[in-house]
Structures are given as C-alpha cells and as structure tokens.
C-alpha positions as CSV (number, residue, x, y, z in Angstrom):
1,X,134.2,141.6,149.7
2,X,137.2,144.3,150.5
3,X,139.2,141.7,152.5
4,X,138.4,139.1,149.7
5,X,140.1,141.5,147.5
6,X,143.1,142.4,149.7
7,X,143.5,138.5,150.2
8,X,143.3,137.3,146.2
9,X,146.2,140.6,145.7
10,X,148.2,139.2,148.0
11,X,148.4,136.0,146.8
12,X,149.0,137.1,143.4
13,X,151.7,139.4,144.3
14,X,153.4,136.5,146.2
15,X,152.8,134.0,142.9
16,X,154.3,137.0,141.0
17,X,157.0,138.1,142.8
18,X,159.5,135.4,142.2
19,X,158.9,135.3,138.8
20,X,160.0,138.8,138.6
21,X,162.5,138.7,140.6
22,X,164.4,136.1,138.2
23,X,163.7,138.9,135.6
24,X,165.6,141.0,137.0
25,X,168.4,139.3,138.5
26,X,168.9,137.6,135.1
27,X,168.2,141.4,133.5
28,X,165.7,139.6,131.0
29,X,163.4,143.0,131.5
30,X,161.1,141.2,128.5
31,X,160.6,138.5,130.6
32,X,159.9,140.5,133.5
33,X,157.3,142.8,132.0
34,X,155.6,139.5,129.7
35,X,155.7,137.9,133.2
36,X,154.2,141.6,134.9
37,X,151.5,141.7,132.0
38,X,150.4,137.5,132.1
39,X,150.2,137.9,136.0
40,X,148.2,141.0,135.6
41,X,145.5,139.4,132.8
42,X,145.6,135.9,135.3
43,X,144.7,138.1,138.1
44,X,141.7,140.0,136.8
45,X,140.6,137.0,135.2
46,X,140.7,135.1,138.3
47,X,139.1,138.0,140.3
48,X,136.4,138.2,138.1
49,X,136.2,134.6,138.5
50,X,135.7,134.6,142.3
51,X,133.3,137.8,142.2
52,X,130.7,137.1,139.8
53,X,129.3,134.4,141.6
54,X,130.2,136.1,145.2
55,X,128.1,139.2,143.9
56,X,125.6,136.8,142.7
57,X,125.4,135.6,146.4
58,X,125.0,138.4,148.0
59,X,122.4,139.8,145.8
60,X,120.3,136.4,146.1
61,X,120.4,137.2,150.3
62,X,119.8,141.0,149.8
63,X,116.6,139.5,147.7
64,X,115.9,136.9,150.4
65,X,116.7,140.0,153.2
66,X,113.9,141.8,151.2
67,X,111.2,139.0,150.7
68,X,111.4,139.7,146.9
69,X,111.9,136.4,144.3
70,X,114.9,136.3,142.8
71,X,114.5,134.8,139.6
72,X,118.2,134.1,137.9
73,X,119.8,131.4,138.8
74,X,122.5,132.0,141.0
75,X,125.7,130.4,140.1
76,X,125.9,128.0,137.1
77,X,129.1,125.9,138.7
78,X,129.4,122.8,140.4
79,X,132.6,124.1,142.5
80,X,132.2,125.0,146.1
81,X,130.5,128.5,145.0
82,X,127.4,126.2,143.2
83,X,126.9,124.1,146.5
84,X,126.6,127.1,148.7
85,X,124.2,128.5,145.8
86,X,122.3,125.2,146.1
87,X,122.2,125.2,149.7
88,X,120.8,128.8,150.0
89,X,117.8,128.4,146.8
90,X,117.0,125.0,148.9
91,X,117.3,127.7,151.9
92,X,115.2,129.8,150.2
93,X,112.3,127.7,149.3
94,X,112.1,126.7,152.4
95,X,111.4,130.1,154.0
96,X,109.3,131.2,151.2
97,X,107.3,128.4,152.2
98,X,107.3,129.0,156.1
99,X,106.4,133.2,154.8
100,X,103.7,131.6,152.8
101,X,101.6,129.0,155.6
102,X,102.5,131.9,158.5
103,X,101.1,134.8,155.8
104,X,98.2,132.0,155.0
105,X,97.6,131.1,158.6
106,X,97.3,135.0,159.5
107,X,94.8,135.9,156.9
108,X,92.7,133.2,158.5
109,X,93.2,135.0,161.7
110,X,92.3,137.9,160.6
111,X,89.1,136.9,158.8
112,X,87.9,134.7,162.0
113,X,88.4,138.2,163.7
114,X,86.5,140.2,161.2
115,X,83.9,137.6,161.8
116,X,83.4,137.0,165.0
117,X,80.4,138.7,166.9
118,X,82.8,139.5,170.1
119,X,85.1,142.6,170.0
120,X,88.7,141.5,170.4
121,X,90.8,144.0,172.2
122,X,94.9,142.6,172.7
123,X,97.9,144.4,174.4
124,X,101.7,143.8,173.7
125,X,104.5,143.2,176.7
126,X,105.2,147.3,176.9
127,X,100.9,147.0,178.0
128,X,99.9,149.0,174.3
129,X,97.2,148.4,172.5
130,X,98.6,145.7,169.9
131,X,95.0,144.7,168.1
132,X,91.4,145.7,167.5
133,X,88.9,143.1,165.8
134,X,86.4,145.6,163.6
135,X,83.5,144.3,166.4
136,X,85.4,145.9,169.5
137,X,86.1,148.7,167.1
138,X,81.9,149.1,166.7
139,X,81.4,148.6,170.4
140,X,83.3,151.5,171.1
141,X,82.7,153.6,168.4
142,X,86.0,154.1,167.2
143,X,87.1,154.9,163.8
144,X,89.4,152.8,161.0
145,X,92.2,155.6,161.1
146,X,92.0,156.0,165.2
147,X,91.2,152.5,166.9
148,X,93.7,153.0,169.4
149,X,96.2,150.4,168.3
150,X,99.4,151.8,169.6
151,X,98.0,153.2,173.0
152,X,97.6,152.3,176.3
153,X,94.1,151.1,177.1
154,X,92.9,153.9,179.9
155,X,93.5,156.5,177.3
156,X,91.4,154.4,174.8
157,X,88.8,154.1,177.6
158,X,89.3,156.9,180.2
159,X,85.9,156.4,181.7
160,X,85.2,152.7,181.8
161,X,86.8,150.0,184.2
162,X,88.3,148.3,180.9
163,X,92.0,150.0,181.7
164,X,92.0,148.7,185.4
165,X,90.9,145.4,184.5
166,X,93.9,145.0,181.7
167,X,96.4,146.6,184.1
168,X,95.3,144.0,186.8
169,X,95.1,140.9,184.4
170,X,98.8,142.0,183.5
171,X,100.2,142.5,186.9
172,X,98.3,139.6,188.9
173,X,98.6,137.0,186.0
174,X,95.4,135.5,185.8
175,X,92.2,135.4,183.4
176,X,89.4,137.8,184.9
177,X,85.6,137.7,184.1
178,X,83.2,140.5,184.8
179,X,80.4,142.4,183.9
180,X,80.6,146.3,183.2
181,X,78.7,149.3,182.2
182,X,79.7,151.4,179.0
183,X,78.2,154.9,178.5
184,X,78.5,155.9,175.3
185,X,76.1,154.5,173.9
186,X,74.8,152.9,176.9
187,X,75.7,149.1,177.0
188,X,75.9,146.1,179.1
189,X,79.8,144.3,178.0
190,X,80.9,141.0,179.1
191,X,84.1,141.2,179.7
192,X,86.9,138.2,179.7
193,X,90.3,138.4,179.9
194,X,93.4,136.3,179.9
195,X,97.2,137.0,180.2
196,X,99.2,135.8,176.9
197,X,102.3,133.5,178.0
198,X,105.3,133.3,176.0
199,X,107.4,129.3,176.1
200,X,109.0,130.5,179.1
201,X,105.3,131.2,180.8
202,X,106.2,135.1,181.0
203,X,103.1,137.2,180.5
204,X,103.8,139.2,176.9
205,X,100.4,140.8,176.6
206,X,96.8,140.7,177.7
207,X,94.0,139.8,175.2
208,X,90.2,140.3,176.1
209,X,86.7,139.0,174.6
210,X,83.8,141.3,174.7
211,X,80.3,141.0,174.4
212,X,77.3,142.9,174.0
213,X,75.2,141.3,176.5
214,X,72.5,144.4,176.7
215,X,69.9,142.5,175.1
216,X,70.3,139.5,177.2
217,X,70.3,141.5,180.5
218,X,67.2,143.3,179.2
219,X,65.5,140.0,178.4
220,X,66.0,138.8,182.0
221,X,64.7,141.2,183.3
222,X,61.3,141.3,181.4
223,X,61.4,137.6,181.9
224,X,61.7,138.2,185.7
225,X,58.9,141.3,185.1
226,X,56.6,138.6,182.8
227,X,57.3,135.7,185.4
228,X,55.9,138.3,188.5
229,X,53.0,140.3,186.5
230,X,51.4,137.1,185.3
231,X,51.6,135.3,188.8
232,X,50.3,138.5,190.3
233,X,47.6,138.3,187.3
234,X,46.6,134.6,187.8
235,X,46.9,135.2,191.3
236,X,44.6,138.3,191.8
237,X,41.0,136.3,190.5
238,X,41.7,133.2,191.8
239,X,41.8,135.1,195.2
240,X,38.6,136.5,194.6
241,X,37.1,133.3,193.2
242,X,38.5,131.4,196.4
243,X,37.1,134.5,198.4
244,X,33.2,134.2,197.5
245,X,33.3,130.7,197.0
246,X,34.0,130.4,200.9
247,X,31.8,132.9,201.6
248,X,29.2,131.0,200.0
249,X,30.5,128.0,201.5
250,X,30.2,129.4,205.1
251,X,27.3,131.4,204.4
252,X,23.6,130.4,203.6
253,X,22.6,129.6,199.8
254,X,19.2,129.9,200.7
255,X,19.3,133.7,199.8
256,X,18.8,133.6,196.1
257,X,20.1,137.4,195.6
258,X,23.2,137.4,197.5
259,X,24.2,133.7,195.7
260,X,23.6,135.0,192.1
261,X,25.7,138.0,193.0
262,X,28.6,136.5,194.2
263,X,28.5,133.7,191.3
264,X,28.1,136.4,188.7
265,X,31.5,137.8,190.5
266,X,32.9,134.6,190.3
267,X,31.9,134.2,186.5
268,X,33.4,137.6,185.6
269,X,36.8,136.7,187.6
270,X,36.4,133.3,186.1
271,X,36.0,134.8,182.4
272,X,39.4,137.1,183.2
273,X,41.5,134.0,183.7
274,X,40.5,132.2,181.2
275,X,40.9,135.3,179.1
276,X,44.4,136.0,180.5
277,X,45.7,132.3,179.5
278,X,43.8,132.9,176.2
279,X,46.1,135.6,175.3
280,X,49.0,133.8,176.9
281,X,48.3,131.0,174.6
282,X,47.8,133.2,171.3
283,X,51.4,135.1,171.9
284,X,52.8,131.7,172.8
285,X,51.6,130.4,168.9
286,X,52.4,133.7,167.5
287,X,56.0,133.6,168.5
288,X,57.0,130.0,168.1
289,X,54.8,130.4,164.7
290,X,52.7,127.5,165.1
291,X,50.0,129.5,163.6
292,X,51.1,129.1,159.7
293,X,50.6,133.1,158.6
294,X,48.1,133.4,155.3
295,X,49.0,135.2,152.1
296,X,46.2,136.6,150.6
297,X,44.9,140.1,149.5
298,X,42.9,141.6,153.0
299,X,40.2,144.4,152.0
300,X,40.5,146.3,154.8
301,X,37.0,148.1,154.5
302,X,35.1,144.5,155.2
303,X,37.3,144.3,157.6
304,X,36.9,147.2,159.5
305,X,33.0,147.6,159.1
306,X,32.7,144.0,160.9
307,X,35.6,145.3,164.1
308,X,33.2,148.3,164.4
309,X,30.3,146.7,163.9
310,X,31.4,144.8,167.1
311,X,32.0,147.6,169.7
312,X,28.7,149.5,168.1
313,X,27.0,149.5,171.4
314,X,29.9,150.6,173.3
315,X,30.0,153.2,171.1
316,X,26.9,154.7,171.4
317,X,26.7,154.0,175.4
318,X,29.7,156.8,175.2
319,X,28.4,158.9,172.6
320,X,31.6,158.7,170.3
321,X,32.2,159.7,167.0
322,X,33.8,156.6,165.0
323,X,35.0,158.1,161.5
324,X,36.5,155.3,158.8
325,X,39.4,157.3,156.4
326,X,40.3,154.2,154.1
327,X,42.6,155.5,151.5
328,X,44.4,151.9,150.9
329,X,41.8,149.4,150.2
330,X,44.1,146.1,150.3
331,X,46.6,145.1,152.1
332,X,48.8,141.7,152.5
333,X,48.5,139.6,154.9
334,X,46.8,136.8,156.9
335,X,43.2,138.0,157.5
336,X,42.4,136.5,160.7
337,X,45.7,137.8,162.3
338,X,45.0,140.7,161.2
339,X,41.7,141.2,162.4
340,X,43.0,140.5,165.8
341,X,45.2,143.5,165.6
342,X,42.5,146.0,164.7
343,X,40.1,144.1,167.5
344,X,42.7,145.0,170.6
345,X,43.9,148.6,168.8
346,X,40.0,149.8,168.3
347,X,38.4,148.2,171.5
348,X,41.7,150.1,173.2
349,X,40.5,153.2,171.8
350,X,37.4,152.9,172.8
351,X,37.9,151.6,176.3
352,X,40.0,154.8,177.2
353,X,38.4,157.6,174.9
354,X,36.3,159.2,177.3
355,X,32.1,160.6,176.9
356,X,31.6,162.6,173.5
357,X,35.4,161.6,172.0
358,X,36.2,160.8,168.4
359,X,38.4,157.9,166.8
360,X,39.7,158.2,163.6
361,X,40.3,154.7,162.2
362,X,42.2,155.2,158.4
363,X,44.8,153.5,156.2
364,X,47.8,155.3,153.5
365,X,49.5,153.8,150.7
366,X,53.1,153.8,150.7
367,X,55.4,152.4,148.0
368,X,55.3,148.8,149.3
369,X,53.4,149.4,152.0
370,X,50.3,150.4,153.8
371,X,49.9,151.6,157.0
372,X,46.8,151.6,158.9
373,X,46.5,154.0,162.2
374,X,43.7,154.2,165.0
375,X,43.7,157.4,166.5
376,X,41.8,159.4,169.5
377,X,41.2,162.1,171.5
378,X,41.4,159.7,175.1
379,X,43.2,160.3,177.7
380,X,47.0,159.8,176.0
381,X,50.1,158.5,177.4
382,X,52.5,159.8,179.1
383,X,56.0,159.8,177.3
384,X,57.7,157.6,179.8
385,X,55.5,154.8,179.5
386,X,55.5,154.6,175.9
387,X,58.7,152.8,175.5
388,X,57.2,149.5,177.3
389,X,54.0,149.9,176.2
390,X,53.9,147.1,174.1
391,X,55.3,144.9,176.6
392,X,53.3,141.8,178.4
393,X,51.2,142.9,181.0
394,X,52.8,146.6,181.3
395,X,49.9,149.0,181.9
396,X,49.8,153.0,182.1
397,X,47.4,152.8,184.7
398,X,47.0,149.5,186.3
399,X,43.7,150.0,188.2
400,X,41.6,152.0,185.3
401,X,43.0,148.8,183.1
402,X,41.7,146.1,185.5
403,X,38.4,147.9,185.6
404,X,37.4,147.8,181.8
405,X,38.6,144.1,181.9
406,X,41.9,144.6,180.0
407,X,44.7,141.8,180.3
408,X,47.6,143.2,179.7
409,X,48.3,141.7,176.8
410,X,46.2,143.1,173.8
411,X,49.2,145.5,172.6
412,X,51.7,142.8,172.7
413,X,49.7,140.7,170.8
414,X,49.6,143.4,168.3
415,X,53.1,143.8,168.1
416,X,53.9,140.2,167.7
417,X,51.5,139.5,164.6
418,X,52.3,142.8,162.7
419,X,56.3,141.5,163.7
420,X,55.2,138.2,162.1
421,X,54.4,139.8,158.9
422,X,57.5,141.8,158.9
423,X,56.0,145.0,159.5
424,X,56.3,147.7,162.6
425,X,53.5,148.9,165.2
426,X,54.4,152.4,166.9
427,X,52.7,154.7,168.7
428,X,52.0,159.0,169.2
429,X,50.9,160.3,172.1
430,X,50.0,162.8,174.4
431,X,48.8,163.0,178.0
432,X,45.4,164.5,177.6
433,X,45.0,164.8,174.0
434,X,44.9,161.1,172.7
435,X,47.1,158.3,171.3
436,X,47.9,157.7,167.6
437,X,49.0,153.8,166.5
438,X,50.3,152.9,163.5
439,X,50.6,149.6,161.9
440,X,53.0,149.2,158.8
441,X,52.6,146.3,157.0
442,X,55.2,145.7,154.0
443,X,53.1,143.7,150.3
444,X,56.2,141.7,150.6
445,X,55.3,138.7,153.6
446,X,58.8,137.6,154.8
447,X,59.7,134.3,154.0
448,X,59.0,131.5,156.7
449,X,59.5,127.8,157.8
450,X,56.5,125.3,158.3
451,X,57.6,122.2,160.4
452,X,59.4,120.1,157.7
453,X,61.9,123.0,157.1
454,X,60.5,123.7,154.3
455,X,60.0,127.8,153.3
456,X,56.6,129.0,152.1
C-alpha cells in the first residue's frame, strides 16, 4: 500500500510540476498556488479513489485469511478494481464451499469413529500419536484430557508390544497382523496395522485397528473344552456298554445272576447317555429359544412342595433337614422352566450335603425382583472353581459327580433359563461349610422374538 502511495505522489508531482513551473517563469504566483491547491484537492481525491476499494480488498482476504464472512460488498465499480472484487467473492464462494464438504466430510469421519466398535489408534510422519477413536481410548483406559495424542506410542504403551509393532510397520512399510496380550485390564487385542502413503507413495503415518477379541478367544476355548468333555462323556458308557455286552457275548447267558447284573449295568450306563443328550438337547432349545418362554404369575410354594416332594426319600435315606423360608410367594416367569431350575439346584444340594445336613430352600422380595436361594451345609466349593462352575460339563470333583449320576450339565442349564428370563444365577461358597445359590429373577420378562419376527 506504501509503494502504491509513493507511486500515485510521484505521478502527481510530475503532472504538477510543469504547471508550476509556467507559474513562475511567467511570475503569475496566483496561478501557481490555484494550480498548487487544484493539484493538491485532485490528488487526495484520486487517492482516496484508489484506496477505498484497495482497503476494501485487503480487508475481504484478511476475512477470507480468517475463515470469517464478510458480508459488504466489496467494491461497487465496474473498473478493473470491481473485476478483481468479482473474481475474488467468486474466489470465495468457492472455498467456502470446499471448507464446507471437507468440514462436512470430517464430521462424518469423526462420527463413524465414535461409532465403530474397534479402537482406532493413527500416527503422523514425525511417528506421534495424531488420533484416538473414543473405543481405543476405552481399551486402554485412557482419559478425554490425556489420550496420548501428541506422543509417541511406547510412552502411551510402555509395557505392551503396540510401540514395536508401529515402529516396525513405519520402518518396513507394510501392513502387519497380530495377536497380543494387554495387562491392564487383562485382554486379548487384535491388532492390524497399515502404513499411510502420501501421492508420491511415501509413508506419512501409521494407522492401526484394534479389537477386543477376549471373548472370542475365551469362547474357543470352552468350545474346544465342550467339544472334548462331551466326547469323553459319550465316550465313557458306551465303553462300558460295549464292555459287558461282549462279555456277555463271549460268556455263557445261561447264568441268570451274572446276565441280570451286567444288563442292569448296561441299563444304568444306557439311562446316563440318554440323560447326557437329554440335557444337551434342553440347553440346545434353551439357547436358540425354541422353547417359547411363558408369562404368567408362578406361586413358588406349589412349586417347591412338589420339587421336594420329589427327592423325599433321598431325604430321609440321609437324614437331612429340608427347611422352606418363602417370603416372596409369586414370581414371573415360565413355570415349567422354572421348575427345572429348582429340580437341578435342590437335587444338587441334596446329592452333595452329606448324613444329618440341612438345606435351606427360601425366596426375598426385592423392588422388581425376587430372588430365590438354596442353601447347605455340604461339602462347599473351593474358590477357584467357582468361576466355571456353571459351565458345560465342568465339575469340582469329577469322580464323586459321576458316582451320584450327575451329567455335568444341571448348573448350566440353570444359568441358561434364569438368562432367558433376564435374570442372574450366582453362587457363595465355602470348602467345608456349604454352597449358597441365588437366582434373581426381574417381574419384568425381557422382550423376545417367536419365528415370524414378531416380539411377544
């Protein structure tokens, strides 16, 4: 703007100058200073002329500089200042509307980040952290005002593999795939990464996908543990069967005493299959809910009197004490289900309550919900084995189990059908002093699907 100044002087002074020099030669001093004072008005006027739309200009590109509208006009002239003030509005709408689809097209980004159920973890060319999606944020239990953006990934993870594996993917230059564990708190990550290319194909950054895959690992192996227990379980009295049916075979059926023992094994190890694939079945319909779940009011003492009413002479073959505490009369469900529940949770108690024990079988209200519990004085549970407890065919002692004809698969029945009714089945116990399990079932059935889609 200073050297436009200096340049409209100059050319004033030269426009100027002859006219005073005739003014002087000529000593017409009036003419010389009318001349002095015209020049002087012409020149401001035409420097204000040439500066209001200049300053105009500039303050339009300061505006444009500073991402704020500018909502004058620029220049009201159709001289050469008006089509550079057309050229730079057209200028401007045009960026406005690149800053709008890029500001658009990242808000998208950012909410298909926030969504996504993989943490997102990217670096920048100098190998900083440049991005954290909230999910890779949870994984690693870092916090909104310290995710790490801005450092370097092994000081973000100084005691996982995750700093290596972005330092390598940088360095080497191509996408890596692995499995590792995190500590804190424990987890099994999926890891992918990929370097990030610029036009020219020169790595600018790293970017990595993570995934929780805990669950799934711990899924495969208690389908690999289910797939071995119930071919060692299938397996175990069909050997016998096979076993005393070729001693039979070989042997002579003429002794009447000897046959009807070893068919009355082969009845009981017949009866323990087809028990075993009963059970298999009823967790099978449970889970897929083929079984459509009732909605009614249960009375619970009914109930209970008929389950007890069931094991009676097992209970007075042990001399136990069987005590009924129903506080909560009713309770919400599908009565049949239900009944199987309290079958394998009292016939469990009574199984492994030894001579002369008590069981306790009772119910509480809650505020929408009742729990029932059946507890004992048996012979407990140690505190490791109470995590898989519930699981298919896991037993605390594997020999007492097979002995009093248990399956395996009573207590995840349970936990399946009180699951099914949206409620929880835990247990407290002690090695020695007895086992406590509790069954909390909500009034409010969740909502389900029959076959046609349709929710009941």
């Amino acid at each position: 703007m200073k050297q436009l100044y200096w340049q409209l002087g100059g050319f004033l002074l030269l426009l100027f100058l002859p006219f005073l020099l005739t003014g002087y030669l000529f000593e017409n001093f009036y003419f010389a200073g009318f001349t002095l004072i015209w020049f002087l008005v012409l020149g401001w006027g035409m420097f204000r002329w040439m500066q209001a739309p200049l300053e105009g200009l500039l303050k339009f590109m300061e505006s444009i500089q500073m991402g704020t509208p500018f909502k004058n006009r620029i220049v009201r002239r159709e001289d050469i200042y008006g089509q550079i003030a057309k050229g730079l509005e057209k200028l401007e709408r045009t960026h406005t509307s690149h800053l709008s689809t890029l500001h658009g097209r990242m808000e998208e980004i950012q909410a298909i980040l926030a969504s996504m159920s993989e943490g997102v973890v990217a670096t920048d060319i100098t190998g900083r952290v440049s991005l954290i999606n909230p999910m890779a944020a949870e994984l690693f239990s870092l916090t909104p005002g310290d995710d790490g953006v801005g450092e370097f990934p092994y000081k973000i993870f100084p005691d996982s593999e995750l700093g290596d594996v972005f330092h390598q993917v940088y360095v080497k230059g191509f996408p890596i795939e692995k499995e590792i564990k995190w500590s804190n708190p424990e987890r099994v990550l999926n890891l992918r990464l990929a370097p990030i290319r610029d036009e020219v194909d020169e790595i600018r950054g790293v970017v990595a996908v993570i995934g929780d895959v805990t669950k799934l690992r711990r899924l495969e192996t208690m389908r690999q543990d289910f797939v071995a227990n119930v071919s060692h379980e299938l397996k175990t009295p069909l050997t016998s069967i096979k076993g005393f049916v070729e001693t039979l075979l070989d042997g002579d059926l003429q002794d009447r005493e000897i046959t009807r023992k070893f068919m009355t094994i082969i009845f009981h190890e017949a009866e323990r299959l087809n028990n075993i694939i009963r059970d298999l079945l009823d967790i099978s319909k449970i889970e897929s809910g083929r079984t459509e779940l009732g909605r009614k009011e249960v009375e619970l003492i009914p109930l209970i009197d008929n389950i007890i009413l069931s094991v009676d002479n097992r209970v007075k073959e042990k001399q136990l004490e069987l005590k009924r505490d129903i506080q909560a009369q009713v309770v919400m469900g599908d009565e049949n289900l239900l009944k199987e529940v309290f079958i394998n949770l009292i016939d469990n108690s009574v199984k492994y309550t030894p001579s002369g024990g008590t069981i306790i079988i009772g119910s509480l209200r809650g505020e929408e919900e009742t729990m029932i519990y059946v507890k004992d004085n048996g012979f407990g549970i140690p505190a490791e084995n109470l995590s898989r407890i519930f699981e298919r065919f896991y037993r605390v002692d594997k020999g007492r189990s097979r002995e009093m004809g248990g399956t395996g698969l009573g207590l995840s029945i349970v936990k399946h059908i009180v699951e099914r009714h949206g409620g929880k089945v835990s247990v407290v116990s002690e090695p020695g002093e007895g086992s406590e399990f509790r069954v909390i079932i909500p009034d409010n059935l969740p909502v389900e699907e029959n076959w046609n889609g349709e929710t009941e």
